[in-house]
ZAMARGU-4260 file (C-alpha; in steps of 0.2 Angstrom, whole numbers, plus 5000, padded with zeros to 4 digits):
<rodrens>
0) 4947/4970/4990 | 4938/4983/4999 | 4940/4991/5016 | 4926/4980/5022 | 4934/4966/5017
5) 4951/4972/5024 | 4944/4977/5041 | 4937/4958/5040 | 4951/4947/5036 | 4960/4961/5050
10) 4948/4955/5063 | 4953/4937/5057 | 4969/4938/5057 | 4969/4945/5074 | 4961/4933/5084
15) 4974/4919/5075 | 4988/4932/5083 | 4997/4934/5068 | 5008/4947/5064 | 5004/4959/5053
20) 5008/4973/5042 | 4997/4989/5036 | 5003/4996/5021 | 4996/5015/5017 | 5000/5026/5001
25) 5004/5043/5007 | 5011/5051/4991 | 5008/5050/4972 | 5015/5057/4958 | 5008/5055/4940
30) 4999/5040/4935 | 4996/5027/4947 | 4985/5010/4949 | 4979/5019/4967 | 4982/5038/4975
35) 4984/5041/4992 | 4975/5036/5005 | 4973/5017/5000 | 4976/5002/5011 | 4983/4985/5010
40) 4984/4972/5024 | 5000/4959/5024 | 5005/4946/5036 | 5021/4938/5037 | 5019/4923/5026
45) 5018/4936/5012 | 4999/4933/5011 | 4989/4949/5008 | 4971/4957/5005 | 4969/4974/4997
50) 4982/4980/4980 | 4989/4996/4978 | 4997/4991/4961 | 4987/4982/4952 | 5001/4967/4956
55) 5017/4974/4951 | 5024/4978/4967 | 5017/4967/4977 | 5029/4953/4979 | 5042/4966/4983
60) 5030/4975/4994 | 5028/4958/5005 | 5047/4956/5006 | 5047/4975/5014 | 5030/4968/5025
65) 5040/4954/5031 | 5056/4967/5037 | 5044/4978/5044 | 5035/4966/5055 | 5052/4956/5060
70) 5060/4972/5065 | 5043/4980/5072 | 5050/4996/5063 | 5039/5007/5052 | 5045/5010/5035
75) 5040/5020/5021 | 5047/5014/5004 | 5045/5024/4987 | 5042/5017/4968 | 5047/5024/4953
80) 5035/5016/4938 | 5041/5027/4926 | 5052/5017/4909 | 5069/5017/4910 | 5083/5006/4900
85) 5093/5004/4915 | 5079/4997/4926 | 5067/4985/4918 | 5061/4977/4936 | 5061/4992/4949
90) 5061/5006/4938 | 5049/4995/4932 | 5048/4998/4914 | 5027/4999/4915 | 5028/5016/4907
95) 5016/5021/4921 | 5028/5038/4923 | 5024/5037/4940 | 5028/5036/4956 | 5023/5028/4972
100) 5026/5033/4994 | 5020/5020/5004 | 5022/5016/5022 | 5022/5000/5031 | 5019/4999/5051
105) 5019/4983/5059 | 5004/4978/5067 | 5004/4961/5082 | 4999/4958/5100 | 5017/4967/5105
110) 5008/4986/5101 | 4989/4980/5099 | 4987/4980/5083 | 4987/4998/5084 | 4982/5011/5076
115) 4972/4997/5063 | 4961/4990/5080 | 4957/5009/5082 | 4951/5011/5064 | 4940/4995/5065
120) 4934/5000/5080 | 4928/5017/5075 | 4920/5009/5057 | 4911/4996/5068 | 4902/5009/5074
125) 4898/5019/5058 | 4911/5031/5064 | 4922/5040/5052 | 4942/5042/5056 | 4956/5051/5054
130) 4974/5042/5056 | 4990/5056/5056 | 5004/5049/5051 | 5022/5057/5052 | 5030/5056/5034
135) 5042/5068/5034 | 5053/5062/5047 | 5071/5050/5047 | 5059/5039/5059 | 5042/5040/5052
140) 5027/5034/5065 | 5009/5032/5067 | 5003/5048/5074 | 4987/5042/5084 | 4969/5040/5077
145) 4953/5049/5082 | 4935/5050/5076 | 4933/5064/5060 | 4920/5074/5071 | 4935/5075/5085
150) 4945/5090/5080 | 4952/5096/5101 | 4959/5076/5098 | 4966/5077/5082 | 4972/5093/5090
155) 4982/5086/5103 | 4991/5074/5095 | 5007/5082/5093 | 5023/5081/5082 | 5039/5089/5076
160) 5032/5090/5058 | 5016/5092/5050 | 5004/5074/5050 | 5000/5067/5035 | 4980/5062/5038
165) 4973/5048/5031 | 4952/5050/5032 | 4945/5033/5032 | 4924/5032/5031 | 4913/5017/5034
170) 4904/5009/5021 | 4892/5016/5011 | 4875/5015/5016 | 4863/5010/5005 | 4844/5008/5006
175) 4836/5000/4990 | 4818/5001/4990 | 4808/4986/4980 | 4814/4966/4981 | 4811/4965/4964
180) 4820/4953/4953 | 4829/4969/4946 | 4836/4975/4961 | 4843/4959/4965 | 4857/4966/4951
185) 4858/4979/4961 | 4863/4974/4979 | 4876/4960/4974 | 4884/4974/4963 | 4883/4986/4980
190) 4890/4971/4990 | 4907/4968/4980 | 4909/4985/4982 | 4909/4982/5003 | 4893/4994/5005
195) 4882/4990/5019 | 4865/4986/5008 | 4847/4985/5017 | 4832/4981/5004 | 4814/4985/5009
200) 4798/4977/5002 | 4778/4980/5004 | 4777/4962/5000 | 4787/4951/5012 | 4788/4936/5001
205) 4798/4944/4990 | 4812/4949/5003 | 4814/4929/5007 | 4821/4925/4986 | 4839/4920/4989
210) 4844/4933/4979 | 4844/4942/4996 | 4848/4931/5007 | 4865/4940/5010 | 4857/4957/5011
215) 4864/4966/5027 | 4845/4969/5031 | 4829/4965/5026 | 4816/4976/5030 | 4794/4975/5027
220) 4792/4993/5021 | 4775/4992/5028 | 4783/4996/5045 | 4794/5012/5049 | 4810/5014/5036
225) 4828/5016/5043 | 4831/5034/5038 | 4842/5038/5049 | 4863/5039/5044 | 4858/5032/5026
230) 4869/5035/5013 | 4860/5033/4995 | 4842/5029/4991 | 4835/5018/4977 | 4816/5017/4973
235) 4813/5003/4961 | 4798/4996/4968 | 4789/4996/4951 | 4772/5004/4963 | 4766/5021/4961
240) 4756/5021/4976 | 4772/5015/4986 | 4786/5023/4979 | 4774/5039/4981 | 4777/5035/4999
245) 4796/5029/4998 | 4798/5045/4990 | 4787/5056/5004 | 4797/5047/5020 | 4817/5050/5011
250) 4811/5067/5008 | 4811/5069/5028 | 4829/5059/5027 | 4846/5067/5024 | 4852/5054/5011
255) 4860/5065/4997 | 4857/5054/4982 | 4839/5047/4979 | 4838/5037/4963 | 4821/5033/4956
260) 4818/5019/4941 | 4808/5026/4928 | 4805/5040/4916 | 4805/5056/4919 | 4785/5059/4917
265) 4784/5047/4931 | 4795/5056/4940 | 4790/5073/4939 | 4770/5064/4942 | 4778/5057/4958
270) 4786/5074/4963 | 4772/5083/4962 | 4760/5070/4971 | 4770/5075/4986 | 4773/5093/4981
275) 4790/5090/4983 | 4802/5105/4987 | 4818/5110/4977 | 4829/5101/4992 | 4820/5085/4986
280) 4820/5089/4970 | 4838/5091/4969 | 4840/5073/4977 | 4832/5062/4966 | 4839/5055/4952
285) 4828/5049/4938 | 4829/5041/4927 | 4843/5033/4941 | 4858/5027/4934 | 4872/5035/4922
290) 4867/5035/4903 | 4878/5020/4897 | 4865/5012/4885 | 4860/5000/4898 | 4847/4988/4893
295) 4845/4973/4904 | 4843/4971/4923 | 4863/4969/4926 | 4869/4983/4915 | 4856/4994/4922
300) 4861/4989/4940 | 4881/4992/4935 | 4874/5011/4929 | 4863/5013/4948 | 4879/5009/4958
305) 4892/5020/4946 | 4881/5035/4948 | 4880/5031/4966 | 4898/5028/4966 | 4900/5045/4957
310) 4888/5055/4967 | 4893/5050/4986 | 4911/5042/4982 | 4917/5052/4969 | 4931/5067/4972
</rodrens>
């Protein structure tokens, strides 16, 4: 489950007026399924999207959810994985050796569905949050949330102890140049992953094949590309001529990854057709895609996306 899909089942749920509960991990020792900074969404059937476990501790995460959101009382409750004899169900005997903080604040029509109405609010937008937390004290709360780029309000938001921050960034932007029946592959492997996917095409026929149909946006290349706020790049038109001028127009972009299909003749032959500069230069990736041995269209399209992953996502 991924934040896009978090934020949407969120926006669902909210317009049914259930009651709700965001669950955050805001502490990690050792080896975990997820490190801090990772979501869940629960309501008070137990239901749930997002996993913080892997499944393990779930169930007893939805029993605390249900406390949480009858009492309207934020919790934060702390898992210890690690194998011991004396506790084969919440020590939990995984053998993980580690252990997990996470906090639960109820979310319903009684306090807005704040602060998670603020969050979506901000990601509708393409607006990367911050959301302070207070961890460390007996009555831990929900400090307010404010735009990444809004340091005097983060500033003003003021507690007894130091905030834990959770940054949370809008989906990745990804621009794939060329609707052929490689990059197909490609975009549904970007869409699970909850990126926001535009494909571009000289030839609008091929942008109408269903394999596109669920594209965030199509756009004929032959009219000005949407540069701006893009995330990644993929040229994969399979046309010198025109990925000479994909590769000309991102090179006035601020996209920091640029992945170009082809070998890397073709690639220093298209670099210098533009007399690309060491900025460019430093961009594009080619051949695109991590060196797994990828050989077909889907295993190729798994290596785009990792690198991509890797490159913008990555810390």
């Amino acid at each position: 489950m991924n934040l896009r899909q978090l934020i949407t089942h969120f926006e669902q749920w909210r317009s049914q007026r259930r009651r709700l509960a965001l669950a955050i991990v805001v502490a990690t020792t050792g080896s975990t399924y997820t490190k801090p900074d990772a979501l869940m969404l629960l309501d008070e059937e137990g239901q749930y999207c997002g996993l913080l476990s892997g499944g393990c501790l779930e169930p007893d995460l939805a029993a605390h959810a249900a406390e949480v959101i009858a009492t309207a009382t934020v919790k934060v409750v702390r898992y210890d994985m690690s194998e011991r004899d004396d506790d084969e169900l919440w020590g939990l005997g995984l053998g993980c050796d580690g252990t997990m903080s996470i906090m639960i604040l109820p979310l319903s029509e009684d306090n807005d569905y704040q602060p998670l109405a603020r969050v979506a609010q901000l990601l509708s937008s393409q607006q990367a949050c911050r959301l302070l937390l207070d961890v460390s004290s007996t009555r831990p709360a929900w400090v307010g949330v404010a735009s990444d780029d809004d340091d005097e309000a983060v500033a003003n938001m003021h507690t007894p102890h130091e905030p834990y921050t959770v940054t949370i960034a809008p989906p990745l932007r990804l621009l794939v140049l060329g609707a052929g029946r490689d990059a197909a592959p490609v975009v549904a492997a970007a869409q699970r992953l909850g990126w926001h996917v535009t494909v571009a095409d000289h030839r609008p026929v091929f942008l109408q094949q269903s394999a596109f149909q669920q594209a965030d946006c199509r756009i004929d290349s032959n009219e000005p590309l949407p540069l701006d706020n893009i995330d990644a790049a993929v040229v994969m038109s399979h046309h010198l001529g025109r990925d000479r001028l994909y590769l000309r127009a991102l090179a006035n972009s601020s996209a920091p990854y640029i992945g170009l299909l082809g070998p890397p003749a073709r690639r220093e032959r298209l670099l210098a057709d533009i007399d690309a500069d060491d900025d460019l230069r430093n961009r594009v990736r080619g051949p695109v895609g991590l060196d797994i041995g990828a050989r077909d269209p889907e295993s190729i399209a798994v290596s785009i996306v990792a690198e991509i992953y890797r490159d913008c996502l990555g810390s």
